[in-house]
N, CA and C atoms of all chains as a GROMACS GRO file, in nm:
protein
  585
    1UNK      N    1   7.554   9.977   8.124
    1UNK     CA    2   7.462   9.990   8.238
    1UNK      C    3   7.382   9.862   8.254
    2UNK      N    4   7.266   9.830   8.156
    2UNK     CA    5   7.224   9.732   8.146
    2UNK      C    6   7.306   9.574   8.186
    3UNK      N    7   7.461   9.592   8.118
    3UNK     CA    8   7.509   9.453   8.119
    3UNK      C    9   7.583   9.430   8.277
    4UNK      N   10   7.619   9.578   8.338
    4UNK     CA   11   7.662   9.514   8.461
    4UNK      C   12   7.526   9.488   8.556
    5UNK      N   13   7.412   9.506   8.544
    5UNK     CA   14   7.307   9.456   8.615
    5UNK      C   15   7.318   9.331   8.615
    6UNK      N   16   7.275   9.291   8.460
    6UNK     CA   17   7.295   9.166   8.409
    6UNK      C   18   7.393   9.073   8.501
    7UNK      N   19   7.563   9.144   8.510
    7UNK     CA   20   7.650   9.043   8.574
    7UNK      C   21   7.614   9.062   8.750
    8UNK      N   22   7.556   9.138   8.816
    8UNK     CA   23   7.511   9.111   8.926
    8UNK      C   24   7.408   8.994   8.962
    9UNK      N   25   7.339   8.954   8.814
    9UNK     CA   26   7.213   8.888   8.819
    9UNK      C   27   7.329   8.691   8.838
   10UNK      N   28   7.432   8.788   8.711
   10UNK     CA   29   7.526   8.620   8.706
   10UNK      C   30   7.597   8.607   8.787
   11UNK      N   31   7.638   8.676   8.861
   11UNK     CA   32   7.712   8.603   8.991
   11UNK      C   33   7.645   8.559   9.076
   12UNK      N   34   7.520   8.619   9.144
   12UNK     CA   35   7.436   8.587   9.228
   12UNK      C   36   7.374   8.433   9.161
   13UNK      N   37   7.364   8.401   9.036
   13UNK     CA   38   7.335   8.277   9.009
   13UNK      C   39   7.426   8.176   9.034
   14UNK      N   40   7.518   8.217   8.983
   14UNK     CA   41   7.650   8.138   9.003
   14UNK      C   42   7.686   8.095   9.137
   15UNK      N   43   7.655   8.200   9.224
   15UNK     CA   44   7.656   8.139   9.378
   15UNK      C   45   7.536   8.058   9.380
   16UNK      N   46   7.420   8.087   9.375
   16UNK     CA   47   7.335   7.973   9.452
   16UNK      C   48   7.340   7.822   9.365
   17UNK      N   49   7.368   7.812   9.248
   17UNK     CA   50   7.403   7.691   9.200
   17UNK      C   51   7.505   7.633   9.276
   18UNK      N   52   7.645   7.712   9.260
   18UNK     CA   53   7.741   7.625   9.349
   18UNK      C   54   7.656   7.583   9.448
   19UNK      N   55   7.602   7.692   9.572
   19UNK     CA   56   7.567   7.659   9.677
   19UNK      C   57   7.445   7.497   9.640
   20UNK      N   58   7.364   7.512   9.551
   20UNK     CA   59   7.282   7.414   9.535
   20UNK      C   60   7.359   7.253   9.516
   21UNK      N   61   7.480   7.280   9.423
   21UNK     CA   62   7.541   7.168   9.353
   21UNK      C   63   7.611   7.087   9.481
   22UNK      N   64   7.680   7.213   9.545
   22UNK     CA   65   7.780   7.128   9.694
   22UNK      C   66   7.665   7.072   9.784
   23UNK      N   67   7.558   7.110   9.807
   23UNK     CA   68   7.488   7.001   9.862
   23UNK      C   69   7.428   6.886   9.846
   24UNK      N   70   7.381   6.911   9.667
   24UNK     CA   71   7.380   6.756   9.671
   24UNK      C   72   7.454   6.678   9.671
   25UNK      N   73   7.605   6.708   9.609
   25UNK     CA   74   7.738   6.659   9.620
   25UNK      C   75   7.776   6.602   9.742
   26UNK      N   76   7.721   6.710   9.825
   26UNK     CA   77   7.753   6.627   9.996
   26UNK      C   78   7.659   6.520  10.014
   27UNK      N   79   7.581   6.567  10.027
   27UNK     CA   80   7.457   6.462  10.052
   27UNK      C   81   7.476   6.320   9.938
   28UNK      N   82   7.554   6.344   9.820
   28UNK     CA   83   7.569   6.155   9.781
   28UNK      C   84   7.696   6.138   9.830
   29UNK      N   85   7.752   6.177   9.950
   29UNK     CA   86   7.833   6.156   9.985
   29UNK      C   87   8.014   6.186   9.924
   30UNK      N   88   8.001   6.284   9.824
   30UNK     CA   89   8.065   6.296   9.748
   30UNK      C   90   8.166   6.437   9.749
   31UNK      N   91   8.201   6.442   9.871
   31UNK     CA   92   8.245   6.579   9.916
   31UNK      C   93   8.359   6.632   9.882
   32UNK      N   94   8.467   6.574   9.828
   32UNK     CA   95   8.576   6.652   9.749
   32UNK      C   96   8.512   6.712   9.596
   33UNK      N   97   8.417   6.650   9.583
   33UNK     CA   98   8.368   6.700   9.428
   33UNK      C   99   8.292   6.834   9.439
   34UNK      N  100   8.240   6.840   9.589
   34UNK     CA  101   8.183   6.951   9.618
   34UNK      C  102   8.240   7.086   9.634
   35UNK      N  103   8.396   7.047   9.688
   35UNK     CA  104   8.510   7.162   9.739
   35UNK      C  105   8.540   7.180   9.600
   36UNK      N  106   8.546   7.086   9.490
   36UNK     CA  107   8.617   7.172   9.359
   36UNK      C  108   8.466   7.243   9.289
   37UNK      N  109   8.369   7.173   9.309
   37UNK     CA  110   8.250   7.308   9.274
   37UNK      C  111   8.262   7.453   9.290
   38UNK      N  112   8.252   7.469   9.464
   38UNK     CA  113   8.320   7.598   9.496
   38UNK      C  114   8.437   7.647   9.423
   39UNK      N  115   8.502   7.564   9.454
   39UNK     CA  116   8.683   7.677   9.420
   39UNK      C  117   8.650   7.731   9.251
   40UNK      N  118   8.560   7.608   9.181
   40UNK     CA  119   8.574   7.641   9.028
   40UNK      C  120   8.439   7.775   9.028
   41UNK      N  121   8.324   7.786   9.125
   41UNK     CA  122   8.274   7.893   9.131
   41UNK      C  123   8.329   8.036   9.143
   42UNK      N  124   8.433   7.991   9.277
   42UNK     CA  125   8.471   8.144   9.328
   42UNK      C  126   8.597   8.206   9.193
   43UNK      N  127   8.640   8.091   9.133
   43UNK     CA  128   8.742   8.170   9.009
   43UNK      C  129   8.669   8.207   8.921
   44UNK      N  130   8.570   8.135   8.887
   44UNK     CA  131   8.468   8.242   8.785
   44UNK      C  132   8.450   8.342   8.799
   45UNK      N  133   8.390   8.412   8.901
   45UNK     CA  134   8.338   8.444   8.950
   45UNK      C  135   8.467   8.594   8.966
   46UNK      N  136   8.528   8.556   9.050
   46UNK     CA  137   8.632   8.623   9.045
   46UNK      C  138   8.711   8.671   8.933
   47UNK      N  139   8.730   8.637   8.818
   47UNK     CA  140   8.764   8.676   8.721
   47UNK      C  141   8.681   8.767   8.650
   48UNK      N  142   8.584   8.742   8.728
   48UNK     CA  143   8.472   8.846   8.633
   48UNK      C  144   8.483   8.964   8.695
   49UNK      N  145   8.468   9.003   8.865
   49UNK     CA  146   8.478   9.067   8.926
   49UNK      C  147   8.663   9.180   8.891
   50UNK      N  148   8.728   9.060   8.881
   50UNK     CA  149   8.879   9.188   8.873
   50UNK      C  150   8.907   9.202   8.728
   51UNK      N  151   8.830   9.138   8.683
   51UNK     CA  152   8.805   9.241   8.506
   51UNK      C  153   8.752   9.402   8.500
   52UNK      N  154   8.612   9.353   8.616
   52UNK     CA  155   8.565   9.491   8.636
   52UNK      C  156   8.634   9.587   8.698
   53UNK      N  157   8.707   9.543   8.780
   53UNK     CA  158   8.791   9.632   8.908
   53UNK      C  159   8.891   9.667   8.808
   54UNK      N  160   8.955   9.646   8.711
   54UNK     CA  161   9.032   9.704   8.629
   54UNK      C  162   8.971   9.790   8.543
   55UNK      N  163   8.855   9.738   8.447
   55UNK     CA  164   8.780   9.911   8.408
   55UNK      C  165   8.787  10.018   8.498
   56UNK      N  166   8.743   9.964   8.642
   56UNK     CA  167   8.739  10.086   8.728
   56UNK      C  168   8.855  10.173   8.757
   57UNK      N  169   8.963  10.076   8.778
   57UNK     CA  170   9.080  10.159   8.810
   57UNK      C  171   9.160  10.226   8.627
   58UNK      N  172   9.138  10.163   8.584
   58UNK     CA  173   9.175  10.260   8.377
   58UNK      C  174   9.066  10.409   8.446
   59UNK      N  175   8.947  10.382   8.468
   59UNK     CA  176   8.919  10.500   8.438
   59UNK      C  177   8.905  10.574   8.577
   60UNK      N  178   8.912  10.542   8.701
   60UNK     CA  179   8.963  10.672   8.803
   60UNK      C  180   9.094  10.670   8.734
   61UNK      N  181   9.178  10.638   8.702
   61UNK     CA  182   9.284  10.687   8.618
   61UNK      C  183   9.280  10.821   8.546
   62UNK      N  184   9.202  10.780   8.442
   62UNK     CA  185   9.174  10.848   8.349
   62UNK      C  186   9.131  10.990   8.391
   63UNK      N  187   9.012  10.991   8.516
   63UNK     CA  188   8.920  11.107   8.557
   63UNK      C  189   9.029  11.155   8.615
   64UNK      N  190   9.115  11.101   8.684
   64UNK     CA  191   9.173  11.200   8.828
   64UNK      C  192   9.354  11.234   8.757
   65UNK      N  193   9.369  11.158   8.640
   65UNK     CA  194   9.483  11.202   8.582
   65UNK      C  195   9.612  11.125   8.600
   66UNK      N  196   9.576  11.018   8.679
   66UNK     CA  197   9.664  10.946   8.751
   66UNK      C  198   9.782  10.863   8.641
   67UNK      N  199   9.898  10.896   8.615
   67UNK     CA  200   9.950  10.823   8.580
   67UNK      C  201  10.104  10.768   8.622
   68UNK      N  202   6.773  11.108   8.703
   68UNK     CA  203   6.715  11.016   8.810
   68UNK      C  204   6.822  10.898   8.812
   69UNK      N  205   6.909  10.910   8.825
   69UNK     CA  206   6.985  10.846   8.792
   69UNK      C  207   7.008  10.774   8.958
   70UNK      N  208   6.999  10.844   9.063
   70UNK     CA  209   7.024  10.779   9.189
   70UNK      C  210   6.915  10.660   9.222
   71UNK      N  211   6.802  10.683   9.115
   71UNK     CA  212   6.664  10.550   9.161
   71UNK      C  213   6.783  10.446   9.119
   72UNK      N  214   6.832  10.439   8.968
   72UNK     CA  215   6.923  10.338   8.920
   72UNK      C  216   7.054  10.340   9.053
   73UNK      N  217   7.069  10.426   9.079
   73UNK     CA  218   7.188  10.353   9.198
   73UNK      C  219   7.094  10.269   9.264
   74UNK      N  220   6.977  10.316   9.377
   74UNK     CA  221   6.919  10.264   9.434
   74UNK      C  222   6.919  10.171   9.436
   75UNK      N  223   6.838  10.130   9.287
   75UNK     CA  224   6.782  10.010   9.254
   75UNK      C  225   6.905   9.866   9.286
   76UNK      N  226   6.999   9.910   9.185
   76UNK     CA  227   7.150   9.860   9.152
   76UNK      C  228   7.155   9.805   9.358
   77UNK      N  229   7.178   9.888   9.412
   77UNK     CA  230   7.226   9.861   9.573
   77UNK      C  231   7.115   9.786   9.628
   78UNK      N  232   6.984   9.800   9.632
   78UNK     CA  233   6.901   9.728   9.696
   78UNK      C  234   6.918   9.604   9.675
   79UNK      N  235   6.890   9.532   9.528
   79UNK     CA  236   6.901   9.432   9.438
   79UNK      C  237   7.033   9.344   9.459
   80UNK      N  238   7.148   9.449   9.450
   80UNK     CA  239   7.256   9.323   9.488
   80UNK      C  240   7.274   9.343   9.673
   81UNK      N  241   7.220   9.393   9.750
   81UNK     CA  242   7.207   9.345   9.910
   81UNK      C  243   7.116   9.230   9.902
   82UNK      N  244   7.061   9.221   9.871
   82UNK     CA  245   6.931   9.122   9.857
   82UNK      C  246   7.000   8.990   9.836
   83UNK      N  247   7.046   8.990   9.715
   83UNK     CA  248   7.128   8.847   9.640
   83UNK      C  249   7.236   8.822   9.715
   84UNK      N  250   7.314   8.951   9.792
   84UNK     CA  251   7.450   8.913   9.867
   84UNK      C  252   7.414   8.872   9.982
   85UNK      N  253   7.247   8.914  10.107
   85UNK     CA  254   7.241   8.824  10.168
   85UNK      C  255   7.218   8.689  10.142
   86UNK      N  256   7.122   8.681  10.039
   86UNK     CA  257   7.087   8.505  10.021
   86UNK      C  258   7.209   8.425   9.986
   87UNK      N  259   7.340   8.513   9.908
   87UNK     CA  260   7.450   8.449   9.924
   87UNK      C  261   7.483   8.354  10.037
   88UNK      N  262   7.535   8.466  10.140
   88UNK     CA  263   7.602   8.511  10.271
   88UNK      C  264   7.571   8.385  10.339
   89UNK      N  265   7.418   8.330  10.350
   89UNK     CA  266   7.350   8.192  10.405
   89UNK      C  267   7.449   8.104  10.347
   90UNK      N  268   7.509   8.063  10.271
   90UNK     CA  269   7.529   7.927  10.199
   90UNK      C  270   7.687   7.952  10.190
   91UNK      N  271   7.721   8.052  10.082
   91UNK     CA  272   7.882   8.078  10.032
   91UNK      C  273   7.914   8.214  10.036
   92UNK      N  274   7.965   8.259  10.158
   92UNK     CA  275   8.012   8.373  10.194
   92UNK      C  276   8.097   8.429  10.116
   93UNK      N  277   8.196   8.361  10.036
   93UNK     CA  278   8.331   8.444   9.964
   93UNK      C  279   8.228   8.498   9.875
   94UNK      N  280   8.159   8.439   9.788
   94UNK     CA  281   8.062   8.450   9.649
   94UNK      C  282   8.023   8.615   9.726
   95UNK      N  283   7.976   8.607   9.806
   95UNK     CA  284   7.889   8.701   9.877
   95UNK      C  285   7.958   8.842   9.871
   96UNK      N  286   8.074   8.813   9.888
   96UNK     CA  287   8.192   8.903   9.937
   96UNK      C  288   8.204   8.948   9.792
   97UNK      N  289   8.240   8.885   9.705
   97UNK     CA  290   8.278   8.934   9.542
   97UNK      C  291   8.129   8.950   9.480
   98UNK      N  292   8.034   8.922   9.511
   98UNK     CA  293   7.899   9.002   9.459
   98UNK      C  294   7.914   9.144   9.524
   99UNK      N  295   7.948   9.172   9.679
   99UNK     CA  296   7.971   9.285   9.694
   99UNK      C  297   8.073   9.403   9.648
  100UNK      N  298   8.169   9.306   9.603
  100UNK     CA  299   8.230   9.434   9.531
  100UNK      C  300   8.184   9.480   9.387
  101UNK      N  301   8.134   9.367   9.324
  101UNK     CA  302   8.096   9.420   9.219
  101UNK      C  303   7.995   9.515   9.220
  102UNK      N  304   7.908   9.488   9.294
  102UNK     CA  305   7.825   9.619   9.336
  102UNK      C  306   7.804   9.779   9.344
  103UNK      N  307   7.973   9.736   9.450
  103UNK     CA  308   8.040   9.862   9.459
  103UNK      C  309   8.070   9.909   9.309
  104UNK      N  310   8.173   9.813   9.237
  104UNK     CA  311   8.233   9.896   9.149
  104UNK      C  312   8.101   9.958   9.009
  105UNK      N  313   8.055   9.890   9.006
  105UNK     CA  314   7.893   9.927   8.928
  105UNK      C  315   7.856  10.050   8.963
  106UNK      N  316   7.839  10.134   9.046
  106UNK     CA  317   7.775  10.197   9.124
  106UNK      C  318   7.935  10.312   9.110
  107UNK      N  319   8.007  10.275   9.131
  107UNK     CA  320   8.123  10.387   9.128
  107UNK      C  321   8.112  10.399   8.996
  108UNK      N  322   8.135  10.340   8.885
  108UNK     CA  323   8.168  10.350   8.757
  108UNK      C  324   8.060  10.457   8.714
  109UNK      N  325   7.926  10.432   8.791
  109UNK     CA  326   7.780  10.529   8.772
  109UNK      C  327   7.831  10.679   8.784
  110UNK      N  328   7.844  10.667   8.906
  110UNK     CA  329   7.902  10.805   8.953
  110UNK      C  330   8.015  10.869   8.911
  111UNK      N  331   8.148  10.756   8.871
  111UNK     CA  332   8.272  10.848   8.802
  111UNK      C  333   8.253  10.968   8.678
  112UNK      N  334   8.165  10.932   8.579
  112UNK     CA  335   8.103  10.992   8.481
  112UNK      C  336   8.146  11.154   8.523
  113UNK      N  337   7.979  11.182   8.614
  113UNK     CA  338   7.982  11.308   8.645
  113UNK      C  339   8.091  11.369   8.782
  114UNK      N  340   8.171  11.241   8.820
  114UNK     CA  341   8.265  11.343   8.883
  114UNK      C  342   8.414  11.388   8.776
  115UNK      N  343   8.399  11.350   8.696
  115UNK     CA  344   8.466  11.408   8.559
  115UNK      C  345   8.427  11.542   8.473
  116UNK      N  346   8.300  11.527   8.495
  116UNK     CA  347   8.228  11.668   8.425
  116UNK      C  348   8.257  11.805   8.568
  117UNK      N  349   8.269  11.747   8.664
  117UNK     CA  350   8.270  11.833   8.781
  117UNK      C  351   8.420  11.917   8.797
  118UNK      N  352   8.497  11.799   8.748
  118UNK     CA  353   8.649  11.815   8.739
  118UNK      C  354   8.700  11.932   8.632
  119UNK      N  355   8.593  11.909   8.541
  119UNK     CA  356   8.662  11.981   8.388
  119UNK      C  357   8.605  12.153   8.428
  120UNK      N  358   8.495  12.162   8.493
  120UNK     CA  359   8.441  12.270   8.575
  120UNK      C  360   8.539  12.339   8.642
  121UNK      N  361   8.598  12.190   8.767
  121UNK     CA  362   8.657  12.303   8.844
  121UNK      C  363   8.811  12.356   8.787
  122UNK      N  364   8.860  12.299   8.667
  122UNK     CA  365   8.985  12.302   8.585
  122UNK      C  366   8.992  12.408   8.521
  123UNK      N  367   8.829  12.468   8.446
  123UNK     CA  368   8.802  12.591   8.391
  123UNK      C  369   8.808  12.697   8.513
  124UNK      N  370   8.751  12.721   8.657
  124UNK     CA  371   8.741  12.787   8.736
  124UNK      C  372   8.940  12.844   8.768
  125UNK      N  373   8.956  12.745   8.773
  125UNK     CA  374   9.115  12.769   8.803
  125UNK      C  375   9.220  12.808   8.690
  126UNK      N  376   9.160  12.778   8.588
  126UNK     CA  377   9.239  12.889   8.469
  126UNK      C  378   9.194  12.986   8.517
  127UNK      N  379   9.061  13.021   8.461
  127UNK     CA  380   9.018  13.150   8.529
  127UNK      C  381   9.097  13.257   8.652
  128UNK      N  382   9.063  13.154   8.756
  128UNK     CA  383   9.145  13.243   8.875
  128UNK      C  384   9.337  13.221   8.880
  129UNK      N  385   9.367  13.180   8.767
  129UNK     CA  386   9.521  13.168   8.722
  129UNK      C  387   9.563  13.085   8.841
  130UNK      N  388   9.503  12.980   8.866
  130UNK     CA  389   9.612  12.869   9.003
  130UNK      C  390   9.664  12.825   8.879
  131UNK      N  391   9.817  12.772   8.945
  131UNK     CA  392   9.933  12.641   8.858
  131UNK      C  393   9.848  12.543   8.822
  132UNK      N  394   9.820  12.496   8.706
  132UNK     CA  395   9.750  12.370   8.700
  132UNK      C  396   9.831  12.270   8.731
  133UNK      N  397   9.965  12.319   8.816
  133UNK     CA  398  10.031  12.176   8.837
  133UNK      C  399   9.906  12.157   8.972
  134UNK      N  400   9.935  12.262   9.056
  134UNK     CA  401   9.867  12.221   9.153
  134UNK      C  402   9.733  12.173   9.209
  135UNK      N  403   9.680  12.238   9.112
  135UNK     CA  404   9.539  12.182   9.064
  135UNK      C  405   9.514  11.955   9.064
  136UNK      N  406   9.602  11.945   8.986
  136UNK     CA  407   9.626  11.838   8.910
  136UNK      C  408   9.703  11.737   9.047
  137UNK      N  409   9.782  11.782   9.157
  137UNK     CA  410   9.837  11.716   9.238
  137UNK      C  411   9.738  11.677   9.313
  138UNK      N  412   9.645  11.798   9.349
  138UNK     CA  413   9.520  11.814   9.421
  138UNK      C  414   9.426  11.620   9.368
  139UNK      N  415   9.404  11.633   9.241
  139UNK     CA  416   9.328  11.542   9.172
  139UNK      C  417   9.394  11.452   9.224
  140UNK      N  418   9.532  11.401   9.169
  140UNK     CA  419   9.562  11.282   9.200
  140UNK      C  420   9.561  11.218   9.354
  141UNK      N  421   9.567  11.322   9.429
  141UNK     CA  422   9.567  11.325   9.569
  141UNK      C  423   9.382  11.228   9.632
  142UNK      N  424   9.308  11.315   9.536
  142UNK     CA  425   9.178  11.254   9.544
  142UNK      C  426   9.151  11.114   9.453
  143UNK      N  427   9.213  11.068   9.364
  143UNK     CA  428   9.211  10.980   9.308
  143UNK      C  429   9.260  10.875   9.417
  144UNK      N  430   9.409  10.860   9.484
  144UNK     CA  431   9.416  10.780   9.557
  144UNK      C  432   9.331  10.740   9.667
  145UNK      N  433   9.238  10.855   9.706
  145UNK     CA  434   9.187  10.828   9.864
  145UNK      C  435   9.102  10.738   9.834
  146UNK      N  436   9.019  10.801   9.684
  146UNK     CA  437   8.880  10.691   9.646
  146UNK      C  438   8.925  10.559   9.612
  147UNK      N  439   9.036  10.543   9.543
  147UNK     CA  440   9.055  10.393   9.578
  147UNK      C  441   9.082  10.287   9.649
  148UNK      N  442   9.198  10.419   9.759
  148UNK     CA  443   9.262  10.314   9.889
  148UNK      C  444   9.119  10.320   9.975
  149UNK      N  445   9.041  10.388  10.010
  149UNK     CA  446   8.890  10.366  10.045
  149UNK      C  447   8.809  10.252  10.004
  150UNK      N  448   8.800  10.233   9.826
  150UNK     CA  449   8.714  10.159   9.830
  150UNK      C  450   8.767  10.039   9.817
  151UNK      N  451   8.916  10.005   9.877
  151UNK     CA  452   8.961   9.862   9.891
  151UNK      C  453   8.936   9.826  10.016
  152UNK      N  454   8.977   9.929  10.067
  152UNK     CA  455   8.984   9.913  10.246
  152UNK      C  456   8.828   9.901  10.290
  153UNK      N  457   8.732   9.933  10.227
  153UNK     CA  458   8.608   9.935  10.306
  153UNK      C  459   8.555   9.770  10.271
  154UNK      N  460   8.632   9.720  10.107
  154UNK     CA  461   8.604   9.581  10.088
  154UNK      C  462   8.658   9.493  10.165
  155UNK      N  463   8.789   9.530  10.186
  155UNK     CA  464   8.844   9.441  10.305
  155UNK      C  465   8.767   9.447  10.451
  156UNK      N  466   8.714   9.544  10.442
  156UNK     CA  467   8.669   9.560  10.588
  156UNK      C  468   8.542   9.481  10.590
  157UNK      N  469   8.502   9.449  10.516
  157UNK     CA  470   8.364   9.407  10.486
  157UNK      C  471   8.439   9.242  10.520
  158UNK      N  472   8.482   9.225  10.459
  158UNK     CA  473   8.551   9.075  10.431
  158UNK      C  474   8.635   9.021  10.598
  159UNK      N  475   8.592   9.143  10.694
  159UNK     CA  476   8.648   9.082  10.830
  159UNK      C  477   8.762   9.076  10.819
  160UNK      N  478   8.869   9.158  10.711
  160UNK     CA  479   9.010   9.186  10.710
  160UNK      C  480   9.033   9.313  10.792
  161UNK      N  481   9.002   9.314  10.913
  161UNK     CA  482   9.042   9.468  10.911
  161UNK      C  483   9.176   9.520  10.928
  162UNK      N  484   9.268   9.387  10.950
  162UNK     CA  485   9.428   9.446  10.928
  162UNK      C  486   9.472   9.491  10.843
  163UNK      N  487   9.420   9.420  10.698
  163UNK     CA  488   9.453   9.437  10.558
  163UNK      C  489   9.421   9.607  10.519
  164UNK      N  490   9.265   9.627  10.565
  164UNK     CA  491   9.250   9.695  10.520
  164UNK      C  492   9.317   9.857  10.596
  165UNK      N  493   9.402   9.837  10.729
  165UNK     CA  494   9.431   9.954  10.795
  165UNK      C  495   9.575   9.980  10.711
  166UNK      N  496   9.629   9.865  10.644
  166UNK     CA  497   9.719   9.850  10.581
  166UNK      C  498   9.700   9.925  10.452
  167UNK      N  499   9.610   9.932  10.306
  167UNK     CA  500   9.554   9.978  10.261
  167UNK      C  501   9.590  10.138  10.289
  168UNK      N  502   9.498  10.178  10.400
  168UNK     CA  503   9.481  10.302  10.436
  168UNK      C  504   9.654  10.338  10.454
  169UNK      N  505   9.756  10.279  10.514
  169UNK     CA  506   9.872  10.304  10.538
  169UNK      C  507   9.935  10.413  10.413
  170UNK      N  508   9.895  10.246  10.283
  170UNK     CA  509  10.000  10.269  10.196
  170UNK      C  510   9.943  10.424  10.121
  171UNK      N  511   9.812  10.445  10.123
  171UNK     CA  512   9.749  10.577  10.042
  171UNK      C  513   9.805  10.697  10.151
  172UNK      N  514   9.777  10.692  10.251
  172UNK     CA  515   9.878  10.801  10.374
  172UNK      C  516   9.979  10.823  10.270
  173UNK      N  517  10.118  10.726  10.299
  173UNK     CA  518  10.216  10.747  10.314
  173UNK      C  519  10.248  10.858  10.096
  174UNK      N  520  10.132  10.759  10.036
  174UNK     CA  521  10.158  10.789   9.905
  174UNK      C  522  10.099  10.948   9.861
  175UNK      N  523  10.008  10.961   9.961
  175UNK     CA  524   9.966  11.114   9.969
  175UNK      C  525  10.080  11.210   9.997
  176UNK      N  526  10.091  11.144  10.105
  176UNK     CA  527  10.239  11.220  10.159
  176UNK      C  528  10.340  11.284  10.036
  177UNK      N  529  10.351  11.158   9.980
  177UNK     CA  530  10.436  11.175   9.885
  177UNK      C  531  10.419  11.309   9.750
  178UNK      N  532  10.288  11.254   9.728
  178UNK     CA  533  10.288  11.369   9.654
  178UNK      C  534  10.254  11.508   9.674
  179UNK      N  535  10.266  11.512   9.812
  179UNK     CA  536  10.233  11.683   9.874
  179UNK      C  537  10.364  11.718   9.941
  180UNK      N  538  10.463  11.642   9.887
  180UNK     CA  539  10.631  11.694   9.956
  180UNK      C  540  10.661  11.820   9.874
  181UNK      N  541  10.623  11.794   9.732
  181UNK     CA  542  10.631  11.935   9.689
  181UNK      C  543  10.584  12.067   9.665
  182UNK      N  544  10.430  12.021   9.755
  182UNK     CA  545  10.372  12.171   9.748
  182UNK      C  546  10.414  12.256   9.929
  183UNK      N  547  10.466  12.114  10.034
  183UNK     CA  548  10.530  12.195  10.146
  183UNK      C  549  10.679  12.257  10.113
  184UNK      N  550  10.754  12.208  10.020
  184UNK     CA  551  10.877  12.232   9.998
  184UNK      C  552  10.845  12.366   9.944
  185UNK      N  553  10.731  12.408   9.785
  185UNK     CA  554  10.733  12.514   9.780
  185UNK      C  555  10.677  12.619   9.888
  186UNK      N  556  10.576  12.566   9.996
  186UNK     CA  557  10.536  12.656  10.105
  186UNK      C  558  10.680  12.699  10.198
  187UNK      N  559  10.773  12.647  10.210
  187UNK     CA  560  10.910  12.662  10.257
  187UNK      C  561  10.973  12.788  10.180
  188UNK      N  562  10.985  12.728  10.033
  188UNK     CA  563  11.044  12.846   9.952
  188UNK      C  564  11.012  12.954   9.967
  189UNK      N  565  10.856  12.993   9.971
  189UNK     CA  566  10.811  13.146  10.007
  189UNK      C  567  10.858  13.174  10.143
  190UNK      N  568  10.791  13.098  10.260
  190UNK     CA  569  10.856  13.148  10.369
  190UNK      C  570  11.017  13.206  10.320
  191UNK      N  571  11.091  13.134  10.324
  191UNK     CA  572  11.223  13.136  10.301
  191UNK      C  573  11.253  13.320  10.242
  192UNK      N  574  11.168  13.348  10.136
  192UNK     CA  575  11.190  13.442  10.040
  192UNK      C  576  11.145  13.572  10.148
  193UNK      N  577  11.051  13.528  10.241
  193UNK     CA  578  10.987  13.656  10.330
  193UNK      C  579  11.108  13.692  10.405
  194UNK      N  580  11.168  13.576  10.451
  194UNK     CA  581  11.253  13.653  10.552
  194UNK      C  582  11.381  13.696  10.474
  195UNK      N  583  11.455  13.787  10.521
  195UNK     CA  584  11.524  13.912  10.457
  195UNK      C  585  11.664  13.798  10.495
   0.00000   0.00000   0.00000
């Protein structure tokens, strides 16, 4: 309970850093370094997310019998 | 009190998924599902305790626990092809997600061919 709060707290960080990092990145003029910020955000990020989406689906599994 | 903790859980990540939404929309999009699935995982709990209830009710009243059990899986698919399709929908996919809805149709379908086939059999048996 506690720890998926927690990972709502870390993704939402994880976005506004990217979001923070690609702008200064843009702004020194440095804008491909900025597009791999993002992409390396959204796979974090994403990996974390369809880790969870797989607990979820093991256990509607589990509840509804599904196999 | 467990719905303040949904509450809380939903207010808290709308909040962070708009301030996302300003800057990096995908981020925004996968904060929202996690949300979702947080919040389902809350609730799966006691729709399991509800299940084992209505599993005892139906021994009781002697239904097939096959049918019982087709019933479940029947509801298992909707909640998931739902809660993909409502993510896609969120995400401005709404083809994806009518698609989604397709494949849980057609898979429902599937598994209720054999409780019309047995509704056939009885008919069948009424008439002489």
């Amino acid at each position: 309970m506690g720890a998926n709060v927690d990972l709502i707290f870390k993704i939402a960080g994880i976005g506004i850093l990217v979001a923070v990092a690609h702008m200064i990145l843009k702004n020194s003029g440095k804008e491909d370094y900025g597009f791999a910020v993002t992409l390396t955000g959204i796979a974090l990020v994403l990996i974390m997310v369809i880790q969870m989406l797989g607990t979820l689906f093991d256990q509607v599994k589990s509840v509804f019998k599904l196999f | 009190m467990d719905i303040l903790q949904v509450s809380g859980i939903a207010l808290t990540g709308a909040v962070l998924a708009v301030v996302l939404k300003y800057k990096k929309p995908p981020l925004a999009m996968l904060l929202s599902i996690f949300v979702g699935v947080t919040i389902f995982l809350l609730v799966l709990g006691k729709i399991g305790s509800i299940i084992d209830i209505l599993r005892q009710i139906s021994y009781r009243a002697e239904i097939s626990s096959f049918y019982l059990g087709l019933l479940l899986k029947i509801i298992g698919i909707a909640y998931i092809a739902d809660f993909i399709a409502q993510v896609c929908r969120d995400a401005d996919q709404g083809a994806i997600a009518v698609k989604v809805e397709l494949a849980a149709k057609v898979m429902v379908l599937m598994l209720a061919v054999p409780i019309v086939v047995a509704v056939l059999q009885a008919l069948l048996r009424l008439i002489p």
